[in-house]
C-alpha positions as CSV (number, residue, x, y, z in Angstrom):
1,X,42.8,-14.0,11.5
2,X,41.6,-17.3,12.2
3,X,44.0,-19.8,9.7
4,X,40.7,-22.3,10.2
5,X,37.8,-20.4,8.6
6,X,37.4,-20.5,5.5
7,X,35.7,-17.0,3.3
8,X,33.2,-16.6,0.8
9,X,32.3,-13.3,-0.7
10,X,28.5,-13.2,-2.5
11,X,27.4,-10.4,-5.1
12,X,23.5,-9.5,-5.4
13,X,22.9,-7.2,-8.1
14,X,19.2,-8.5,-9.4
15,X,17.3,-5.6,-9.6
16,X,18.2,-2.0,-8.4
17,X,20.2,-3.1,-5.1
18,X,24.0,-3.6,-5.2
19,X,25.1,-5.0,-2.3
20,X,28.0,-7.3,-1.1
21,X,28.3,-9.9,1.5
22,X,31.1,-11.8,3.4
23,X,30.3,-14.7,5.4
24,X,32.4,-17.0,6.8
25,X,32.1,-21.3,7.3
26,X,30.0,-21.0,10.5
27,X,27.0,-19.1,8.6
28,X,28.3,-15.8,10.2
29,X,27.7,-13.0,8.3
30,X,31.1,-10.5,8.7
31,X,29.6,-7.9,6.6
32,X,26.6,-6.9,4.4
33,X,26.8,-3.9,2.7
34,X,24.1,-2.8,-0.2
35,X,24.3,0.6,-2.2
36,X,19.9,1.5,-3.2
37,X,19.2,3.3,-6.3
38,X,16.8,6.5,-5.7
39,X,17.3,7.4,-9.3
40,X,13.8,5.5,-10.0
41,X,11.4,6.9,-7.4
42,X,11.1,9.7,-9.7
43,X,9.7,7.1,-12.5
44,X,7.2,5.2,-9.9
45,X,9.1,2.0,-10.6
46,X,12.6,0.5,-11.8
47,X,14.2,1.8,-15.0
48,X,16.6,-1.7,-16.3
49,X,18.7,1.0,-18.0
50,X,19.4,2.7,-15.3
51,X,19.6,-0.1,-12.8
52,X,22.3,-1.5,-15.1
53,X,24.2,1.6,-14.8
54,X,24.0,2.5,-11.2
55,X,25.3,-1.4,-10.3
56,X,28.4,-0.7,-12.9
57,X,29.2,2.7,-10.8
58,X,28.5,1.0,-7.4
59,X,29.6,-2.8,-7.6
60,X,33.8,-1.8,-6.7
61,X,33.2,-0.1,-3.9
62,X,30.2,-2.1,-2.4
63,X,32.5,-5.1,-2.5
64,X,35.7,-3.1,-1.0
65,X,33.5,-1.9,1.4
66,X,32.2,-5.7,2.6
67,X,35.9,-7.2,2.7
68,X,37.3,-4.1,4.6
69,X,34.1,-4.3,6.8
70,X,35.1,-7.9,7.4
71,X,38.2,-7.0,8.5
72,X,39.5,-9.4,5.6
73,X,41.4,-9.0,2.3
74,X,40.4,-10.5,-1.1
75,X,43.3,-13.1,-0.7
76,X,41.5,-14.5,2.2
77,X,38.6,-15.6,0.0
78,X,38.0,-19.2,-1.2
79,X,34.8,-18.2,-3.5
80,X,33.0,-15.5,-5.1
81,X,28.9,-16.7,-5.0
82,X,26.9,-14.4,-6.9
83,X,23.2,-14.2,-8.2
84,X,22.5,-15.3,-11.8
85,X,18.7,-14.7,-12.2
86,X,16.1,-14.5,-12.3
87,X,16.1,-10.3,-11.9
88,X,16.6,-7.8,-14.6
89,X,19.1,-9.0,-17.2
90,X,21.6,-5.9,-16.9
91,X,21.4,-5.9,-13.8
92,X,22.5,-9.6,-13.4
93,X,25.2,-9.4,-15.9
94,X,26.8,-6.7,-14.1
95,X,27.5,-9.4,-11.0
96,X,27.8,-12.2,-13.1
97,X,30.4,-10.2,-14.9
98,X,32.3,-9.3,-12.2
99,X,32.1,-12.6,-10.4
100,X,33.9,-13.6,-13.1
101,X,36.7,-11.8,-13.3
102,X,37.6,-11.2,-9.6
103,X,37.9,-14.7,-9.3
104,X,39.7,-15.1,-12.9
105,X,42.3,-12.6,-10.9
106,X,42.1,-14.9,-7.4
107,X,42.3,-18.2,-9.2
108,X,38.9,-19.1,-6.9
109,X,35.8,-21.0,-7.7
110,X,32.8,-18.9,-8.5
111,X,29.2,-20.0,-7.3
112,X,25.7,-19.8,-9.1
113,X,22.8,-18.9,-6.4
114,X,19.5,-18.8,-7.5
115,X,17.9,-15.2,-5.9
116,X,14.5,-16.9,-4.9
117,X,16.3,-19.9,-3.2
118,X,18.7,-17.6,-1.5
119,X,15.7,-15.6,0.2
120,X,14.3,-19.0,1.4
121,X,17.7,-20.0,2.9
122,X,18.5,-15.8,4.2
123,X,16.9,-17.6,7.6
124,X,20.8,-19.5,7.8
125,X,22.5,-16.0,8.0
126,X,23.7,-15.8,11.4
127,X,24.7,-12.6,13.1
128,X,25.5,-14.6,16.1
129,X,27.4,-17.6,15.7
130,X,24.6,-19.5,19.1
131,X,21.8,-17.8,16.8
132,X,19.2,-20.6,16.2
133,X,18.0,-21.6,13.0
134,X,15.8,-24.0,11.0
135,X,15.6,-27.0,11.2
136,X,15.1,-29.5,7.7
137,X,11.8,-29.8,6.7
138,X,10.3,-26.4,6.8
139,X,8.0,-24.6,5.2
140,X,8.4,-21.3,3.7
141,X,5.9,-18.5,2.5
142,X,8.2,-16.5,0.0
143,X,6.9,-13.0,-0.9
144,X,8.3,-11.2,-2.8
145,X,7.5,-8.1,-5.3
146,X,7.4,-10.5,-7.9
147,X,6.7,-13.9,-6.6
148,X,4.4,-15.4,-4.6
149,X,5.2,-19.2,-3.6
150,X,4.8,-21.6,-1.0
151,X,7.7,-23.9,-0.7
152,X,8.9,-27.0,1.2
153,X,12.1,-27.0,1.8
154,X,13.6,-30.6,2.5
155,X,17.2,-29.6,2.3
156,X,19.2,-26.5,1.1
157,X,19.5,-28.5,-2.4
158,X,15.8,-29.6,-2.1
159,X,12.8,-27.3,-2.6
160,X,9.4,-28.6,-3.5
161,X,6.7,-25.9,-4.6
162,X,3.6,-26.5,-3.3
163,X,1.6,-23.3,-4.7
164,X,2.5,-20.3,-6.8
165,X,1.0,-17.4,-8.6
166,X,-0.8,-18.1,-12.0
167,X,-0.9,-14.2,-12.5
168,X,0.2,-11.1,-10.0
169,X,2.3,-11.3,-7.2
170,X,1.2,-9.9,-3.6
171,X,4.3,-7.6,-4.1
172,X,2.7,-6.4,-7.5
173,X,-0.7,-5.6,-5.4
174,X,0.5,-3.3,-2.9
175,X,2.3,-1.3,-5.2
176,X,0.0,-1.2,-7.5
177,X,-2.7,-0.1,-4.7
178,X,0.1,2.3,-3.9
179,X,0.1,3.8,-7.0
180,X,-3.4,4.5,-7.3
181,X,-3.1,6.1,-3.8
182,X,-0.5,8.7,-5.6
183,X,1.8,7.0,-2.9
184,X,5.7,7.2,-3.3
185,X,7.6,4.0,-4.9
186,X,8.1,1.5,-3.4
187,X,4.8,1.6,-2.2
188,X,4.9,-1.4,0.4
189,X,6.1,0.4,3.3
190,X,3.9,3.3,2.5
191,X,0.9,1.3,2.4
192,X,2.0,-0.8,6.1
193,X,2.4,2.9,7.8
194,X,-0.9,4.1,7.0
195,X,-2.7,1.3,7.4
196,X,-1.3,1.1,11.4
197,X,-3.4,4.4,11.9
198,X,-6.5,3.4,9.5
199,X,-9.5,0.5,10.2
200,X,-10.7,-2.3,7.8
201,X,-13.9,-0.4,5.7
202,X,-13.6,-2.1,2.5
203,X,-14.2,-5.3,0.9
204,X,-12.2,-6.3,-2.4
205,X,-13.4,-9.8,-4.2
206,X,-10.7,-12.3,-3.7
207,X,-9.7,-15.1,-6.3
208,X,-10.5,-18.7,-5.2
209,X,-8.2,-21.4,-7.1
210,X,-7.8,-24.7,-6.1
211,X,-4.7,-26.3,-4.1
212,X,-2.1,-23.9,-3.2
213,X,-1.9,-21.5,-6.0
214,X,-2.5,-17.7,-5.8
215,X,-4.0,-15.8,-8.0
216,X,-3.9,-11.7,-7.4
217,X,-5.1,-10.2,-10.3
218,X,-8.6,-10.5,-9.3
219,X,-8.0,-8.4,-6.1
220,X,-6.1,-5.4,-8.0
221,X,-9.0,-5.3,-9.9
222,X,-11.0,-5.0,-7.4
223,X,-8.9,-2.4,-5.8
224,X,-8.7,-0.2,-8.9
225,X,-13.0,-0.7,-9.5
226,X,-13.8,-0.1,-5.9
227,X,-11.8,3.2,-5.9
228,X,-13.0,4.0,-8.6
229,X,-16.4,3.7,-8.2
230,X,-16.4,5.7,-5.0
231,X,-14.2,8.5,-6.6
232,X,-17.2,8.7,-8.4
233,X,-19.6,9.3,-5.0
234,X,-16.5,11.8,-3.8
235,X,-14.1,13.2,-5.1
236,X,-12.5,13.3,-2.3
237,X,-12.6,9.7,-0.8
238,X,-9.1,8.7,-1.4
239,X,-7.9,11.9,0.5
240,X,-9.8,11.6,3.3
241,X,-10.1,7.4,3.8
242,X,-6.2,7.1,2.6
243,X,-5.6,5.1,6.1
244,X,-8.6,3.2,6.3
245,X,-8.1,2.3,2.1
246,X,-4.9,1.4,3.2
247,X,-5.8,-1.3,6.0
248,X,-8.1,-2.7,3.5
249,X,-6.0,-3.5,1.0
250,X,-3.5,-4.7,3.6
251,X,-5.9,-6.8,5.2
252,X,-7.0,-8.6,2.2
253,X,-3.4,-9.3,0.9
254,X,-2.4,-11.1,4.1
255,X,-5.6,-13.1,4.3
256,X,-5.0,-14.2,0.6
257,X,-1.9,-15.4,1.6
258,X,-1.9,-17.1,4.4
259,X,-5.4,-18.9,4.1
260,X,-3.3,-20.9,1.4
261,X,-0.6,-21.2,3.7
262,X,-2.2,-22.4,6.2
263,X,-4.0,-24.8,4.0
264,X,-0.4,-26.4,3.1
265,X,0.5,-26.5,6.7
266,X,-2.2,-28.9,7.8
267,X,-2.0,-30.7,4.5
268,X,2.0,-31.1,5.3
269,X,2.2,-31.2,9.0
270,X,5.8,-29.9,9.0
271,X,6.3,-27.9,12.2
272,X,8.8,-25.3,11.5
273,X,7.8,-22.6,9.8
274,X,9.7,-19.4,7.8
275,X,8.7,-16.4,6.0
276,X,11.0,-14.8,3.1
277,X,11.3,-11.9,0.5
278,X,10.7,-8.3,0.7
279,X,6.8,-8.3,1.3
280,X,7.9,-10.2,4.7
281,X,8.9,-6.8,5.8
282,X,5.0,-6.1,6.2
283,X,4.2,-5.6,9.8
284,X,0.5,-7.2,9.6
285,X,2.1,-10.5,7.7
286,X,4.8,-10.7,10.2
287,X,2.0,-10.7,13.5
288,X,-0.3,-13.0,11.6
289,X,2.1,-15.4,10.9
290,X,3.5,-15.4,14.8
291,X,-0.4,-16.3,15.5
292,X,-0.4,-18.7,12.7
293,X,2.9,-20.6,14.0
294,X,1.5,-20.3,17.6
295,X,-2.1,-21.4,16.3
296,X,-0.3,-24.9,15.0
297,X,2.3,-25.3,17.8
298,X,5.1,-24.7,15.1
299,X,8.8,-23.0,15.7
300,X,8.3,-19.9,13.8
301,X,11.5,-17.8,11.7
302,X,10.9,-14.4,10.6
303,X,13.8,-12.8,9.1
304,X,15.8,-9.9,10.0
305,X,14.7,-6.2,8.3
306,X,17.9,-6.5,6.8
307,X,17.8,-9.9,5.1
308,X,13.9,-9.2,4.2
309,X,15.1,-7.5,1.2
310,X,17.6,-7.8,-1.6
311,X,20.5,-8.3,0.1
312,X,24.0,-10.4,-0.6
313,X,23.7,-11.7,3.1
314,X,21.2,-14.3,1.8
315,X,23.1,-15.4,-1.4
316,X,26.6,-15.7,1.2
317,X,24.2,-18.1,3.1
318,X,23.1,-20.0,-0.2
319,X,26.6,-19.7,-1.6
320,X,28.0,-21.2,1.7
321,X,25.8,-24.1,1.6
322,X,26.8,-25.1,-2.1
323,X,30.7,-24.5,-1.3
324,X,30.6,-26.9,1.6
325,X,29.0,-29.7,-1.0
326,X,31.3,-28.8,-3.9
327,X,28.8,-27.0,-6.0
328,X,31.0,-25.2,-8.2
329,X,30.1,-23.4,-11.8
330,X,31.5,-22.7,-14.8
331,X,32.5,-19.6,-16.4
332,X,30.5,-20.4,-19.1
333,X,27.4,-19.8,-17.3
334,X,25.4,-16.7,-18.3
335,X,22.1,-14.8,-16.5
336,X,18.6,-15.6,-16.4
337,X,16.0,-12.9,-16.3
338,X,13.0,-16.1,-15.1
């Protein structure tokens, strides 16, 4: 054990992911360890309920799991970081909860990480202690199943956003093209593997806002009436065009996105570019903003599988950033669902 480092141990439990995280002063990530919920798949979509439950069953040994993973013990820890919204309201107060009480018992600080700043700064997680990483400015396209923003990120405590969704998220339009489909929840990945075997065969009206902003619930609109209208033609259409339906829909979320992003990257001329949240899993997204960084001479970060998701990683990385300026909380401090 190295006497010189210095441990911090971070707690996401937003939505319907427990997971625990210990990183150490470097940025290295010793250990990320998330439990997944499969109770909902049966319900097409979360259930807060039982979210809230499953992260009260799983929290313990997630945690023990991550420290004995790290090869530390909970003595070796000089703050608990944790997420404290926004996310599902049980589901936060199950970490915040327990954030507060393990350190209560280590006489530690405890640390308040925002979830949607934490995936903008999961590109500091370091599973090698040469790995590169960005430099400040940078912009970021964060997408997630929820949110949709385009932020410039000055410093880890300074984060301008430059665009947003007024309505649905690009998340929120996959899965609900998923569902139409009949296809299992979540729908995301679903909808990325057919659409690698399917062509583009179908055009779905876009919304055109001004500035940055998004705007998505024209497009699931369209999805939904297109369908619909050709369900009408054949009943059979969905069945047989599933792929090429897929690589549609697919096609016109990632144009939607980044024609705005780009936008914001001439606009800004910042030359380091990063992609965030769970939709940045997407294989199409990932390859077309490679070209767009290449396109504009930028250095280009696209996260880790691992860290695209809800993950504690990305609030260790957050947390660690705070501890080093002394950005401590209170134990009064209660979750925030937005």
């Amino acid at each position: 054990m190295n006497m010189d480092k210095q441990y911090i141990l971070a707690i996401e439990s937003s939505c319907d992911d427990t997971s625990a995280a210990v990183m150490d002063n470097d940025f290295l990530c010793l250990s990320n360890v998330t439990a997944s919920q499969k109770v909902h798949q049966q319900y097409g979509g979360v259930v807060p309920e039982l979210a809230s439950r499953a992260h009260q069953q799983n929290i313990i040994p997630v945690v023990d799991v991550a420290l004995k993973n790290a090869g530390i013990t909970k003595n070796h820890l000089s703050a608990i970081a944790f997420t404290r919204g926004p996310g599902l309201l049980g589901s936060l107060l199950v970490g915040v909860s327990f954030a507060k009480s393990f350190s209560q018992a280590l006489s530690i600080p405890i640390i308040d990480v925002n979830h949607l700043e934490a995936h903008v700064l999961a590109h500091f997680v370091k599973d090698d202690i040469n790995q590169e990483v960005p430099c400040f400015p940078y912009l970021c396209l964060l997408v997630s199943g929820g949110n949709t923003q385009i932020i410039e990120v000055d410093s880890s405590n300074k984060m301008i956003v430059l665009g947003k969704t007024i309505d649905d998220a690009a998340g929120e339009t996959i899965d609900k093209a998923a569902k139409i489909l009949s296809l299992p929840y979540p729908g995301g990945p679903h909808i990325d593997r057919l659409a690698k075997e399917g062509k583009v065969t179908l055009s779905f009206s876009k919304s055109h806002i001004p500035n940055y902003d998004y705007s998505f619930s024209g497009l699931k609109t369209s999805i939904l009436y297109t369908l619909r209208d050709k369900l009408k033609e054949d009943e059979n259409y969905i069945k047989d065009n599933i792929n090429d339906i897929a690589c549609s829909v697919q096609e016109a979320v990632v144009d939607t996105l980044l024609s705005k992003f780009e936008k914001a990257l001439k606009a800004t001329n910042i030359k380091t570019i990063a992609i965030a949240g769970g939709v940045s899993a997407n294989s199409l997204l990932r390859e077309r903003f490679v070209a767009l960084g290449n396109k504009y001479h930028c250095k280009t970060f696209i996260p880790k599988f691992s860290y695209t998701t809800d993950n504690a990683a990305m609030v260790a990385a957050c947390g660690m950033f705070k501890f080093k300026n002394n950005e401590f909380s209170t134990l009064d401090l209660t979750a925030y669902a937005r």
